[in-house]
Backbone as CSV, one residue per row, in Angstrom:
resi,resn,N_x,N_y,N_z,CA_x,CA_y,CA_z,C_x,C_y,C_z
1,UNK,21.089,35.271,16.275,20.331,36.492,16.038,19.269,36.200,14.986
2,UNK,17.841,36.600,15.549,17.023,36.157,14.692,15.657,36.964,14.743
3,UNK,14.780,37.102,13.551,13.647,37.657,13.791,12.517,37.018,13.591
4,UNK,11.530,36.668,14.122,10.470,36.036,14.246,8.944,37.209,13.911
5,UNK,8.609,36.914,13.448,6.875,37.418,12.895,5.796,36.765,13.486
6,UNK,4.579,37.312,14.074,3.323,36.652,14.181,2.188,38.191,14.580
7,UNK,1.430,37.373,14.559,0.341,38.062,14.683,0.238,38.945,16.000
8,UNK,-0.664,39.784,15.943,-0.970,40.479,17.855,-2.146,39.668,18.158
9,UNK,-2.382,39.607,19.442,-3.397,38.833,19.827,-4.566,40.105,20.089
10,UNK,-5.360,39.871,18.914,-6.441,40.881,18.674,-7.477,40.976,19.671
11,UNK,-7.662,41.644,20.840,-8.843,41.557,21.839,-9.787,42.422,21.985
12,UNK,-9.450,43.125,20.775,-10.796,43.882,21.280,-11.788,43.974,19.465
13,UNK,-12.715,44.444,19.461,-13.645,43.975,18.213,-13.285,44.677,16.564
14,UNK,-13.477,44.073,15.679,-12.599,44.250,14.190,-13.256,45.809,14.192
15,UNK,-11.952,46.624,13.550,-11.990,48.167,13.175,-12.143,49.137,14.474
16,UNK,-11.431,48.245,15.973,-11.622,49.505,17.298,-9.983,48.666,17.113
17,UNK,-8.860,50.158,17.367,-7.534,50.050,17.563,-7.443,49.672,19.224
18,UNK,-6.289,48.685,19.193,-5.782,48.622,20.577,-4.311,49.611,20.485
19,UNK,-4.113,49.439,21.961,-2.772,50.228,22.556,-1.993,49.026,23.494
20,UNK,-0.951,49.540,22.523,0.712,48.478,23.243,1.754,49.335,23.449
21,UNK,2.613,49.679,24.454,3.536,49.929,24.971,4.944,49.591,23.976
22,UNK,5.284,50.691,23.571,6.370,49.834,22.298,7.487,50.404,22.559
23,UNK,7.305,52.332,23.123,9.117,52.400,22.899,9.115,53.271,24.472
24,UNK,10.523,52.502,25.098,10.619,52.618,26.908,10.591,53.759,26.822
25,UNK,11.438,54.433,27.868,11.804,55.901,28.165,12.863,56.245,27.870
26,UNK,13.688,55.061,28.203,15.518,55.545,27.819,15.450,55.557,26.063
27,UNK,15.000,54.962,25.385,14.410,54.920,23.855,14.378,56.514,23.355
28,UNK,12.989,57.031,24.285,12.599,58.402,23.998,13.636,59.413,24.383
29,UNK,14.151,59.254,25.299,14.843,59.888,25.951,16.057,60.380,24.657
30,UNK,16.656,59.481,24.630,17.947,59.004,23.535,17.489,60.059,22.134
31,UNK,16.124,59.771,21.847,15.472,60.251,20.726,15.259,62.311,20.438
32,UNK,15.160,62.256,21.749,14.819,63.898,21.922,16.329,64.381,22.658
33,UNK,17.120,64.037,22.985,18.458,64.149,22.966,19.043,64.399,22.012
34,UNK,19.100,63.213,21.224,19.532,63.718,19.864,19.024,64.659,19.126
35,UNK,17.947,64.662,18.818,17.235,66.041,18.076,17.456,67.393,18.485
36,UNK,17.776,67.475,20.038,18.288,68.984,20.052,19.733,68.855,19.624
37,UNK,20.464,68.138,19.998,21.677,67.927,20.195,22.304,68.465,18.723
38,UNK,21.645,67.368,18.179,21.952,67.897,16.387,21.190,69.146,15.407
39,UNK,20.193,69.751,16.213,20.157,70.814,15.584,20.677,72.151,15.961
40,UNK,20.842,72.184,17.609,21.726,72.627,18.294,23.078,72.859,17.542
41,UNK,24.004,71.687,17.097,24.855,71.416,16.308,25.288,72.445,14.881
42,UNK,23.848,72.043,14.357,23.765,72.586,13.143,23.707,73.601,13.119
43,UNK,23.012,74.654,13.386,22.984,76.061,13.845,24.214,76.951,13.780
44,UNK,24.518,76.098,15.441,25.908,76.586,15.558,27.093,76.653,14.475
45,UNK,27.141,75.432,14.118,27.816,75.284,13.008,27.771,76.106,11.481
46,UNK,26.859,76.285,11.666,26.484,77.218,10.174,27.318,78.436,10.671
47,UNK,27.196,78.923,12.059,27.825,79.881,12.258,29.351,80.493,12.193
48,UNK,29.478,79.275,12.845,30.802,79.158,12.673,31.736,79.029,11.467
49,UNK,30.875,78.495,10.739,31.863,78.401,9.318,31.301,79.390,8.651
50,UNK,30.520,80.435,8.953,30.282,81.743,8.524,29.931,82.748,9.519
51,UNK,30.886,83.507,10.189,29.726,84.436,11.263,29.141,85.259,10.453
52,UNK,28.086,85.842,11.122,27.255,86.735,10.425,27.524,87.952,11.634
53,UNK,27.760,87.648,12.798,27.959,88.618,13.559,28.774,89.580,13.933
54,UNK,28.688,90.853,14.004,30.176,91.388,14.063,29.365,92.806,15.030
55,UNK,29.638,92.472,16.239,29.426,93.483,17.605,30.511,94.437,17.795
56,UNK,30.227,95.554,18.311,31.202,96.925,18.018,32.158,96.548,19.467
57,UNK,33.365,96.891,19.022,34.545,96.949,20.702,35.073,95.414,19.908
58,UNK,36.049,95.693,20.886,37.085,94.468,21.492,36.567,92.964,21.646
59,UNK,36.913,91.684,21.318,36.560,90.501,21.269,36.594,90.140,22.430
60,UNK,37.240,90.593,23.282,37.205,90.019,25.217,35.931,90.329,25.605
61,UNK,35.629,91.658,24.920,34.192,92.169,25.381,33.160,91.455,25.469
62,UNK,33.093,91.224,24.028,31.723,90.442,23.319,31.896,88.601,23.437
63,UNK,33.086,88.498,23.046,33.141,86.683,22.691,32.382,86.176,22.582
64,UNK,31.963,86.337,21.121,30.273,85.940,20.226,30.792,84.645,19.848
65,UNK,31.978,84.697,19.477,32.274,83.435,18.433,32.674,82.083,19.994
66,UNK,33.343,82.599,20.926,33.714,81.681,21.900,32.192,80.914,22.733
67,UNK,31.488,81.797,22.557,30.074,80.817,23.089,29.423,80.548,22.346
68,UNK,29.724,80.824,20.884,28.846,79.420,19.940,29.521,78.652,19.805
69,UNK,31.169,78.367,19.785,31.664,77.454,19.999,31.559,76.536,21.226
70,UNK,31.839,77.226,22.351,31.439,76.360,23.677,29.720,75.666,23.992
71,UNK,29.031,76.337,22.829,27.839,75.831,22.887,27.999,74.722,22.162
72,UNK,28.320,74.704,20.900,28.626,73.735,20.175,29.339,72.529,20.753
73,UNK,30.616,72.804,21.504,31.143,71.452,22.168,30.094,70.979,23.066
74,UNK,29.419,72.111,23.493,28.363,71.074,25.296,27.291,70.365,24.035
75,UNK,26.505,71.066,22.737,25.565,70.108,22.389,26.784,68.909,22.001
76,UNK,27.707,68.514,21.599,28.728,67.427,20.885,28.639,66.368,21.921
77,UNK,28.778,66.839,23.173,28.729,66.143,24.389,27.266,65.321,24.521
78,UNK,26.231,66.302,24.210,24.955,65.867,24.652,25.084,64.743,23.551
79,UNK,25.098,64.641,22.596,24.734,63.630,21.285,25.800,62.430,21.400
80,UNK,27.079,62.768,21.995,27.844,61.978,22.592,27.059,60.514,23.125
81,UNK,25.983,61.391,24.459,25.566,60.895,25.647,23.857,60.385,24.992
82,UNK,23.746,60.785,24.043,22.259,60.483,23.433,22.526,59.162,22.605
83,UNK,23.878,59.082,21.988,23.985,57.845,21.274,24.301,56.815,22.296
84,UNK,25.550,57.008,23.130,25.489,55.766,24.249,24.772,55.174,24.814
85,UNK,23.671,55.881,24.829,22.537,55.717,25.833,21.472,54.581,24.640
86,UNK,21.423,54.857,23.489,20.541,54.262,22.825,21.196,53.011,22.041
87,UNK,22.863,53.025,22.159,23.393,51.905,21.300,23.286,50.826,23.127
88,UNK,23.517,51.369,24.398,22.962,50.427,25.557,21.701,49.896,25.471
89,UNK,21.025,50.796,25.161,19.476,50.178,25.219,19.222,49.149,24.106
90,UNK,19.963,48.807,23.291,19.331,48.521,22.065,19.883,47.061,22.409
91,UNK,20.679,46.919,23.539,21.397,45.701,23.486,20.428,44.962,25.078
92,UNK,20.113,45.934,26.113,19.078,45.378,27.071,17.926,46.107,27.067
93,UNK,17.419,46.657,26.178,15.420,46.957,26.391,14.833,46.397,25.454
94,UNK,13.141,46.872,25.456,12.940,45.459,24.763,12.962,45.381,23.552
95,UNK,11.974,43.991,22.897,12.529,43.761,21.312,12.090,44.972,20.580
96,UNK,11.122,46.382,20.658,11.249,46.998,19.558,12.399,47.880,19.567
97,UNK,13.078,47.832,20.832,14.094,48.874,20.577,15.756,48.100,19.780
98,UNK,15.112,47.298,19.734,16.156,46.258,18.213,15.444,46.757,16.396
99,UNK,13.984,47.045,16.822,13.065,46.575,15.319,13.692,47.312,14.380
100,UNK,13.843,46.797,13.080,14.279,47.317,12.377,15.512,47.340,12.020
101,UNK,16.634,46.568,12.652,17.525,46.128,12.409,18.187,45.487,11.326
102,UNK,18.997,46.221,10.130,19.252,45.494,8.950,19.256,43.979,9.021
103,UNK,18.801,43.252,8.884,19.402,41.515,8.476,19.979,41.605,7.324
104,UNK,20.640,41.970,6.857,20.779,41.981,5.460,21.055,40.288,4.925
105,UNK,21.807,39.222,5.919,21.797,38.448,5.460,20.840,37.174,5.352
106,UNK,19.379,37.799,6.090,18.052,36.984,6.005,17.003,37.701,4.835
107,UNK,16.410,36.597,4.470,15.514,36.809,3.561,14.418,37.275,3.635
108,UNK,13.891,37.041,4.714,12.577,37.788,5.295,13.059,38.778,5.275
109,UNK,14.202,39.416,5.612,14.348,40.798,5.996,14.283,41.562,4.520
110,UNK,14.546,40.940,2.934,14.708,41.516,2.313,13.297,41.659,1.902
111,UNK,12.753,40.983,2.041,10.977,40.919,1.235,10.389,41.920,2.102
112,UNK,10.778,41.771,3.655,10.083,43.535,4.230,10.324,44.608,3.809
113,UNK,11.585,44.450,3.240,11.983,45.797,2.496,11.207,46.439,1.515
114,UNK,11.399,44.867,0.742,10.525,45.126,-0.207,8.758,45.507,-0.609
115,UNK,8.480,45.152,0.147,6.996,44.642,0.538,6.363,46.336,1.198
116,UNK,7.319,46.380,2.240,6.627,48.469,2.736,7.435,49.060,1.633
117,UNK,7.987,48.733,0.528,8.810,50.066,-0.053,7.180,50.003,-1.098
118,UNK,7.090,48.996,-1.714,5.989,49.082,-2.726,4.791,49.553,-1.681
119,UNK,4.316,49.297,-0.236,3.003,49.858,-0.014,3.394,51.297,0.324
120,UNK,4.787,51.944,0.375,4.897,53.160,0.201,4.448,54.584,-1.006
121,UNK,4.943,53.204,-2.326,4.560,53.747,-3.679,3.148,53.552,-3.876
122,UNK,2.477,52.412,-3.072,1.202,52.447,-3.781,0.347,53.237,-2.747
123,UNK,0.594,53.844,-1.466,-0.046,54.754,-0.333,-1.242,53.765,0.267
124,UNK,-0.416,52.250,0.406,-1.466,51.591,1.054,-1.314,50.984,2.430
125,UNK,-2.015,50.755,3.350,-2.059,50.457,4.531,-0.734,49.683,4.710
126,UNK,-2.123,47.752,4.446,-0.753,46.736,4.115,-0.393,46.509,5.622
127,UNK,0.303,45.950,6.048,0.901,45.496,7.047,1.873,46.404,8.117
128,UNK,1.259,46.729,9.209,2.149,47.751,9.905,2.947,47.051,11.390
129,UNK,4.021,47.773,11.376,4.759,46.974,12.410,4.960,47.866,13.568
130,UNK,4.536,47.653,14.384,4.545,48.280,15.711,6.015,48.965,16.254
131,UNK,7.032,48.322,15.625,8.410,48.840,15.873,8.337,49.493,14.292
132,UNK,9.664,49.428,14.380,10.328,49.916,13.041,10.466,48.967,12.205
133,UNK,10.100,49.081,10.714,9.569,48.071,9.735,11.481,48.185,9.434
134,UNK,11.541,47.149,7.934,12.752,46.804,7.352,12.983,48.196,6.637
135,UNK,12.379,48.924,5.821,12.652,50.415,5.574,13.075,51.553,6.348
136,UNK,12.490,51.191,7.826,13.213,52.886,8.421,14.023,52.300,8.999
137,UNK,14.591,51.059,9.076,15.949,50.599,10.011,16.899,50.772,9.141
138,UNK,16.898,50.250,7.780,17.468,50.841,7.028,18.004,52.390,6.997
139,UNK,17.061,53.092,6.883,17.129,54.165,6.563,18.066,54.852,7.895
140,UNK,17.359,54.210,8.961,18.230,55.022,10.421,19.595,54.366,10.314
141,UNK,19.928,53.036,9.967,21.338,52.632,9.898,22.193,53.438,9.103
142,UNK,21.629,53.725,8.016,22.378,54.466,6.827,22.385,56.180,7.656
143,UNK,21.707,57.135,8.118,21.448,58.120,8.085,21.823,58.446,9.745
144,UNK,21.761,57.285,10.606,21.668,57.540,11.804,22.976,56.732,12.770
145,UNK,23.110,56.040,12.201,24.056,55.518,13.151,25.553,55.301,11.965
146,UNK,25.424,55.339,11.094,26.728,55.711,10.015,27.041,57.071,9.739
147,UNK,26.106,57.790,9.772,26.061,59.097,9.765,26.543,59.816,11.064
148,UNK,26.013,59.458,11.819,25.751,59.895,13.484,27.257,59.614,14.272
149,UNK,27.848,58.543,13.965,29.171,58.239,14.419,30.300,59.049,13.559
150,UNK,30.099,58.896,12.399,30.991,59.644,11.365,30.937,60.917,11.655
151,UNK,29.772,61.918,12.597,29.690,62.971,12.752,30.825,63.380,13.787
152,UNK,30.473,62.469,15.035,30.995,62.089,16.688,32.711,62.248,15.985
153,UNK,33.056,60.920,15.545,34.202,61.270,15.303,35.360,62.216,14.972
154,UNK,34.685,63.085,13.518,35.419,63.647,12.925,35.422,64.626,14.189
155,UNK,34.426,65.327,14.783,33.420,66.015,15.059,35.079,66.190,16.576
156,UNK,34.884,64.828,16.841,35.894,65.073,18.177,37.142,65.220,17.824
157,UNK,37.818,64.487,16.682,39.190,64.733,15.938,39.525,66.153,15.858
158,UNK,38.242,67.045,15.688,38.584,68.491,15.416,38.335,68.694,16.309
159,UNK,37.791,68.408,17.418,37.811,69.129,18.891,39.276,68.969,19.352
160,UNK,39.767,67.638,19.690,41.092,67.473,20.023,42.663,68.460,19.713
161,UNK,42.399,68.926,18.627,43.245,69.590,17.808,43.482,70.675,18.401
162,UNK,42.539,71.348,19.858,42.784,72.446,20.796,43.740,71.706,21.588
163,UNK,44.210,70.581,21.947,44.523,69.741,23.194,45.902,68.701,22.313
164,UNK,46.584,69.144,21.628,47.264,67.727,21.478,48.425,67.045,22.562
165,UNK,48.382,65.696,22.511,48.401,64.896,23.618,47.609,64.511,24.390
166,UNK,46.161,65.310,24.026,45.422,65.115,25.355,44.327,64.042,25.489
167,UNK,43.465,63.834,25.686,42.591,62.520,26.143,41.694,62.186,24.202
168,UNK,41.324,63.292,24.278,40.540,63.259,22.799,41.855,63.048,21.712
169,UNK,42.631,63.553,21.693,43.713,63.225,20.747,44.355,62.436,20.634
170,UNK,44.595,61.599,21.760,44.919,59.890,22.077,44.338,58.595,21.353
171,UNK,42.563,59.218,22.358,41.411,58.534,21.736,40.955,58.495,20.184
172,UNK,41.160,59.428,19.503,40.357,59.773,17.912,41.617,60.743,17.336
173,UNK,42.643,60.792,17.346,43.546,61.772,16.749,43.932,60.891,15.544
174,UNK,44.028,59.840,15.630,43.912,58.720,13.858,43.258,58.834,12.880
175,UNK,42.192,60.061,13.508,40.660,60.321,12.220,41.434,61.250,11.216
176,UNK,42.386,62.194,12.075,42.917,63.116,10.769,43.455,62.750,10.316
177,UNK,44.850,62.025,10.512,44.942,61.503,9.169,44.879,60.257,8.153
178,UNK,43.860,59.708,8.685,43.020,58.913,7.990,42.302,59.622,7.112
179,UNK,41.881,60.688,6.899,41.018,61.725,6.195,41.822,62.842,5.534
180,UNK,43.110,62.444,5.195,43.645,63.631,4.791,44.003,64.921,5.217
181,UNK,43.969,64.836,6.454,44.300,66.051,7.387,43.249,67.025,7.957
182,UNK,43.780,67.816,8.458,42.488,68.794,9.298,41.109,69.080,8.370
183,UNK,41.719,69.502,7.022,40.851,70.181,6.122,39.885,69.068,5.745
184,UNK,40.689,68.081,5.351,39.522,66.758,4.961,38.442,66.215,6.008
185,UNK,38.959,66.295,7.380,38.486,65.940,8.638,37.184,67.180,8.619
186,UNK,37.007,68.259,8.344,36.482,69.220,8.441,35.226,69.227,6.418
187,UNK,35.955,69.217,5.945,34.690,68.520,4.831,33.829,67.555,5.187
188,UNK,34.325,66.204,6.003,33.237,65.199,6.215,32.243,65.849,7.285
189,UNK,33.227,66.423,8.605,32.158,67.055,9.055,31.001,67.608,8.716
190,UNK,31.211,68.465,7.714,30.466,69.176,7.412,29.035,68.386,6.200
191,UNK,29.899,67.348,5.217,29.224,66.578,4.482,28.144,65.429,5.824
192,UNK,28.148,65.331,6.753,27.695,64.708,7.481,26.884,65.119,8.109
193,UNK,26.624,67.000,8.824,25.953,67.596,9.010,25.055,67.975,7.447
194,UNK,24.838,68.208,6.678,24.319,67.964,5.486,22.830,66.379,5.284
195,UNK,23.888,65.636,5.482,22.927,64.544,5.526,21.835,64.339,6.366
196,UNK,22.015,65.047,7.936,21.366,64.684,8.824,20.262,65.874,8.212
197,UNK,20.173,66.970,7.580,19.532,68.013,7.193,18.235,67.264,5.899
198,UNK,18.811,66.130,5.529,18.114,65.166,4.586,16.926,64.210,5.132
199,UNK,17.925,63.580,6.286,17.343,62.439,6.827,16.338,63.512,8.022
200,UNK,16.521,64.828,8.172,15.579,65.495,9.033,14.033,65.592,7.913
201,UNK,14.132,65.850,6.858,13.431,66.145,6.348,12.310,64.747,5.527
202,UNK,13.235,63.711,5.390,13.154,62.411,5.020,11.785,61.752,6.101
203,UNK,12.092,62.244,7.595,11.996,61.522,8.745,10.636,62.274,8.754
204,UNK,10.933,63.703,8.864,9.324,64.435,9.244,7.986,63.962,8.521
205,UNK,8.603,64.200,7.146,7.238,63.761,5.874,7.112,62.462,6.363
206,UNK,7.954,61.375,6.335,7.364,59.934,6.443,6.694,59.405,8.056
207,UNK,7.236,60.042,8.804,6.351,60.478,10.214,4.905,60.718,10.336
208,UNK,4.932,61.511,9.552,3.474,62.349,9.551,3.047,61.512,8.461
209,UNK,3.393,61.195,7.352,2.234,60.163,6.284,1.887,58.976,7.023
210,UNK,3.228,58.025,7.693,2.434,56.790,8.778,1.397,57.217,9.737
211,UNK,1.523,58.218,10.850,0.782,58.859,11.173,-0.796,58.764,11.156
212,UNK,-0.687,59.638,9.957,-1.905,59.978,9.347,-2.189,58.531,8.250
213,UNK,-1.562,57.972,7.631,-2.396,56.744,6.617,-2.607,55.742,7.400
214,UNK,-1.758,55.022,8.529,-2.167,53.952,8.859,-2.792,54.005,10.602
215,UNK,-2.969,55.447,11.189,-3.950,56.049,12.315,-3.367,55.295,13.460
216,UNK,-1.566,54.767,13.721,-1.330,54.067,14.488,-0.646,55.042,15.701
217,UNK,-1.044,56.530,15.684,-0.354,57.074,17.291,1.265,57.228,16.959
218,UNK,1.958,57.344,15.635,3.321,57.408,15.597,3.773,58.632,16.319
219,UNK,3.216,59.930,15.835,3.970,61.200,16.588,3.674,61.023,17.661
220,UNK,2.590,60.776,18.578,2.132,60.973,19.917,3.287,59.903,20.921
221,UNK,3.603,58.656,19.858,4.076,57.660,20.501,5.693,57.740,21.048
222,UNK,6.537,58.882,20.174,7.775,59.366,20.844,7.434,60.118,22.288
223,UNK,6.639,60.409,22.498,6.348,61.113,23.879,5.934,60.120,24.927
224,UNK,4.637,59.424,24.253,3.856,58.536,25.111,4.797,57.526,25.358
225,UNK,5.163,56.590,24.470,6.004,54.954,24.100,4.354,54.495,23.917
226,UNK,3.143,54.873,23.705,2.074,53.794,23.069,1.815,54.038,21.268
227,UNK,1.961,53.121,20.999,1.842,53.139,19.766,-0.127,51.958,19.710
228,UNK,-0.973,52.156,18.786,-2.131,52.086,17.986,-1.877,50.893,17.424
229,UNK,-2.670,49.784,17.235,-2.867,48.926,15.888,-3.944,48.156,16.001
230,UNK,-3.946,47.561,14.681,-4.883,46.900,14.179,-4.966,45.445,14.162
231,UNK,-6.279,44.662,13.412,-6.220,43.555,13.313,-5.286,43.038,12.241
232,UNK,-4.037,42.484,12.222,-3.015,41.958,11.179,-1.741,42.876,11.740
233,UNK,-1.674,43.669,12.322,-0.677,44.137,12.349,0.409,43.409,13.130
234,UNK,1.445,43.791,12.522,3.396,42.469,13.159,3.385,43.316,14.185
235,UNK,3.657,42.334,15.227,4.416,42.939,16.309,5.578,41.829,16.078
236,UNK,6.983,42.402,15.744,7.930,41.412,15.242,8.902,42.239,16.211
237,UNK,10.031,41.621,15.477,11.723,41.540,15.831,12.093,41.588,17.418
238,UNK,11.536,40.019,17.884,11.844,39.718,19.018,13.624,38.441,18.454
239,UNK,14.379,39.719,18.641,15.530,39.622,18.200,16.364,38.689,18.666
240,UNK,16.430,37.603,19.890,16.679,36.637,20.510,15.433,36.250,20.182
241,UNK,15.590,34.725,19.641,14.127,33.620,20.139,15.220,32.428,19.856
């Protein structure tokens, strides 16, 4: 496992941007999956651990609380099916849907870190990477896929708990008490939905500043898969060489 750096092969004349094809469909796909999935999530969830609603008559009537819950399990499902889909891809599409991948134990990988964290502080161009630089892989490892699984889990441990014996309680019924029981299982949840409320907000601002400082097509490019660049810019982490 390895990452390699070089140049783009610049063809068209200094200060006119070209267009490269960077993130597939199953990529995007995975991407806007998750985003409803988890705010979907969140919502619901707020609700649930507080209703605010209280409709006049009988609960058979209304069952306010049974379809934000059943909403809540179908988005759990969707984010389920949004992560599988993107931890597959990441292993057969192409190299940017690797970029950004901690190395923690290569050195190049630490000087990228280093290197966009300071052109972050200093709001300078600097070197842009067509995938995901050593900072937002970071950041998505920590926020997105440690976060994102820790959610799944607990997330199904407390689903199971309607069903014991049953397929989910087989599969993930070790999370409770590994966590101190229902109640603890139900804090991380919740400390985990929290984070993603961080890394939502983390993600938007630094979205929109690449965006807009280095003019490379980032928002347009979750829709499109074309991402913008320049003369110097990495097209890296061709993750097999």
């Amino acid at each position: 496992m390895s990452t390699a750096y070089r140049s783009l092969d610049f063809k068209t004349a200094p200060g006119i941007y070209g267009r490269k094809y960077v993130w597939e469909l199953p990529v995007r796909l995975a991407h806007w999956i998750n985003a409803l999935a988890l705010t979907t999530l969140f919502l619901t969830g707020l609700y649930m651990a507080n209703p605010i609603l209280a409709p006049n008559g009988e609960a058979y009537k209304n069952f306010v609380m049974g379809r934000v819950r059943e909403t809540h399990f179908i988005a759990g499902y969707l984010l389920l099916f949004g992560f599988a889909l993107r931890v597959y891809w990441f292993y057969v599409g192409n190299n940017y849907s690797r970029s950004g991948f901690p190395f923690v134990w290569r050195a190049d990988w630490w000087a990228d870190l280093k290197t966009q964290g300071l052109q972050y502080l200093h709001l300078r161009r600097g070197h842009v990477h067509l995938g995901h630089n050593a900072l937002a892989g970071l950041t998505y490892t920590i926020f997105v896929i440690v976060f994102g699984w820790g959610q799944i889990l607990t997330g199904l441990a407390l689903y199971s708990e309607s069903n014991p014996g049953g397929f989910w309680d087989h599969l993930v019924g070790w999370v409770i008490p590994l966590l101190g029981g229902s109640f603890g299982v139900r804090m991380w949840h919740h400390t985990f939905a929290w984070g993603f409320v961080i890394f939502a907000i983390l993600h938007l601002y630094i979205v929109a500043f690449d965006s807009h400082q280095y003019r490379n097509g980032l928002i347009t490019s979750i829709i499109s898969g074309y991402k913008f660049y320049e003369e110097g810019d990495l097209d890296h982490d061709r993750w097999l060489s």
